[in-house]
C-alpha positions as a Markdown table, in Angstrom:
| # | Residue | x | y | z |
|---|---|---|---|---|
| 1 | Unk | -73.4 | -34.5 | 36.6 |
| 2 | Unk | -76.8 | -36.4 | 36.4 |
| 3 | Unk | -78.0 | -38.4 | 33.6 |
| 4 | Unk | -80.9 | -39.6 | 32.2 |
| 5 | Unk | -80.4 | -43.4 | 31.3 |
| 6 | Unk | -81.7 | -47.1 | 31.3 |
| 7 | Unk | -81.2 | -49.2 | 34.2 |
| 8 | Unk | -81.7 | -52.8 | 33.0 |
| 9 | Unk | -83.8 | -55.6 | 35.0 |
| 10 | Unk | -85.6 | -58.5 | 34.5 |
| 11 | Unk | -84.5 | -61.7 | 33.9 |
| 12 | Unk | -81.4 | -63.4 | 31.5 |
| 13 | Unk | -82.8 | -63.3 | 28.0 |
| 14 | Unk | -85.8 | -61.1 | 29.3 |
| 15 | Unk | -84.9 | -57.7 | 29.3 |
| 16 | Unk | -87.0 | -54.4 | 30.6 |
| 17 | Unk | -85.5 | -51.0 | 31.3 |
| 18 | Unk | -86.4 | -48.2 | 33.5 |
| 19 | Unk | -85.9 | -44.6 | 31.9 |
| 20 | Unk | -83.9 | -43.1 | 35.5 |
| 21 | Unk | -82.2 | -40.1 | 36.7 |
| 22 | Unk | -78.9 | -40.9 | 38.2 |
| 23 | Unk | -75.9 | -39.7 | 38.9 |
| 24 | Unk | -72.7 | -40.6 | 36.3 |
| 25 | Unk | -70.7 | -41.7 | 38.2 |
| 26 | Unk | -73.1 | -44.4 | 40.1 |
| 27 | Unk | -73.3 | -48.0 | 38.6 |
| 28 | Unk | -75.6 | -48.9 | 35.5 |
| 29 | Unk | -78.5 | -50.7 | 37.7 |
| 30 | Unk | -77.4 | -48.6 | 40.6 |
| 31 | Unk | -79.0 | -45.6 | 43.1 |
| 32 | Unk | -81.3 | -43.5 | 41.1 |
| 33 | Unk | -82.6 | -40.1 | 42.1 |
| 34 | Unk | -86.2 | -40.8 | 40.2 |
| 35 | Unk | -88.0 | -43.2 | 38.0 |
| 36 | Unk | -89.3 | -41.4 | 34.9 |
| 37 | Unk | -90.2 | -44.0 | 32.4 |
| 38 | Unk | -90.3 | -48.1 | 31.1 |
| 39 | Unk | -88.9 | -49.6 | 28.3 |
| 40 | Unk | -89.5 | -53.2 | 26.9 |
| 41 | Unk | -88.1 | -54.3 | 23.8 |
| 42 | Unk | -89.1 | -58.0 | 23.7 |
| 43 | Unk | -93.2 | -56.6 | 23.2 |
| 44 | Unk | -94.3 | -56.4 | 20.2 |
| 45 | Unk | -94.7 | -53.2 | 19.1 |
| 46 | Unk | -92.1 | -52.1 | 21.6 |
| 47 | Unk | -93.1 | -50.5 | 24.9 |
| 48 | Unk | -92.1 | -47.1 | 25.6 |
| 49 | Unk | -93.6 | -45.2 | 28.6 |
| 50 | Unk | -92.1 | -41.9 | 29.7 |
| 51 | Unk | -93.2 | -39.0 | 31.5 |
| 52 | Unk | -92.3 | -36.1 | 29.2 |
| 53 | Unk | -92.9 | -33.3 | 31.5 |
| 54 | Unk | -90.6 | -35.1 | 34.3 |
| 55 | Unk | -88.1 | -35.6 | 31.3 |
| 56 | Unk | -88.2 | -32.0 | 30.5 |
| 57 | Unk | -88.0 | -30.9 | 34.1 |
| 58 | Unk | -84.8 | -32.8 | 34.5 |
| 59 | Unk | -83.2 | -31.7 | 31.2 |
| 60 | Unk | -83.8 | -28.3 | 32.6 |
| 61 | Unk | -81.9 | -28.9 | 35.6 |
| 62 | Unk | -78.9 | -29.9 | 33.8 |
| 63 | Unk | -79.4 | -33.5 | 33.5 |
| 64 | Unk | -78.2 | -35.0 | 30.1 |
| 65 | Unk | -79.9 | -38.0 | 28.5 |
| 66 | Unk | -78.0 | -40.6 | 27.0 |
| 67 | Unk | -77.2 | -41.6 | 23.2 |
| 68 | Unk | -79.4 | -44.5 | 23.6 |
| 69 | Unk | -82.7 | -42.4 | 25.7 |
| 70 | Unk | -82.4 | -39.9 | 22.8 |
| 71 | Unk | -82.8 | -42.3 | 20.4 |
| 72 | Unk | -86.1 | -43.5 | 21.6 |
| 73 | Unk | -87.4 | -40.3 | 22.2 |
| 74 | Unk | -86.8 | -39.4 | 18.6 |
| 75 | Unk | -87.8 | -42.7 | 17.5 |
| 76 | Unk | -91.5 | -43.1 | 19.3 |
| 77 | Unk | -92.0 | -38.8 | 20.2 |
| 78 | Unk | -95.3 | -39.4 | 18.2 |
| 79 | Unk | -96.6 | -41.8 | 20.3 |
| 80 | Unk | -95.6 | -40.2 | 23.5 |
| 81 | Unk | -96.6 | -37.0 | 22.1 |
| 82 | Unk | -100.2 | -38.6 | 21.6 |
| 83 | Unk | -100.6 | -40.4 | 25.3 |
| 84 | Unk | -100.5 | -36.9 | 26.7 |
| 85 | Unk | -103.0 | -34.9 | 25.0 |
């Protein structure tokens, strides 16, 4: 089953995420299958870059995004919504 989760880097006390599609069963900063997106929560506003259309391509092929990935997309869809027209 493939997901669509964070995979946390940067340094102690300095997170970033990437927005990957992985398999479930492979380790949180583990193999990915592609990059799709960028989070970083210690910016102010947040940052939130994602590539919608790859994100909708994956869902389509049966991937399933995590609580979390959901959450931002609901929380900053506006935003993204707006980068891409």
């Amino acid at each position: 089953m493939l997901r669509i989760r964070l995979s946390r880097y940067g340094h102690k006390h300095n997170p970033h995420y990437k927005i990957v599609v992985a398999d479930a069963k492979s380790p949180r900063d583990g193999k990915y299958i592609e990059k799709i997106g960028y989070y970083n929560p210690r910016m102010n506003p947040k940052l939130l870059e994602i590539n919608l259309e790859k994100f909708k391509y994956w869902v389509e092929k049966g991937a399933q995004p995590t609580e979390t990935v959901k959450k931002l997309i609901q929380r900053y869809q506006d935003k993204l919504l707006n980068k891409t027209k």
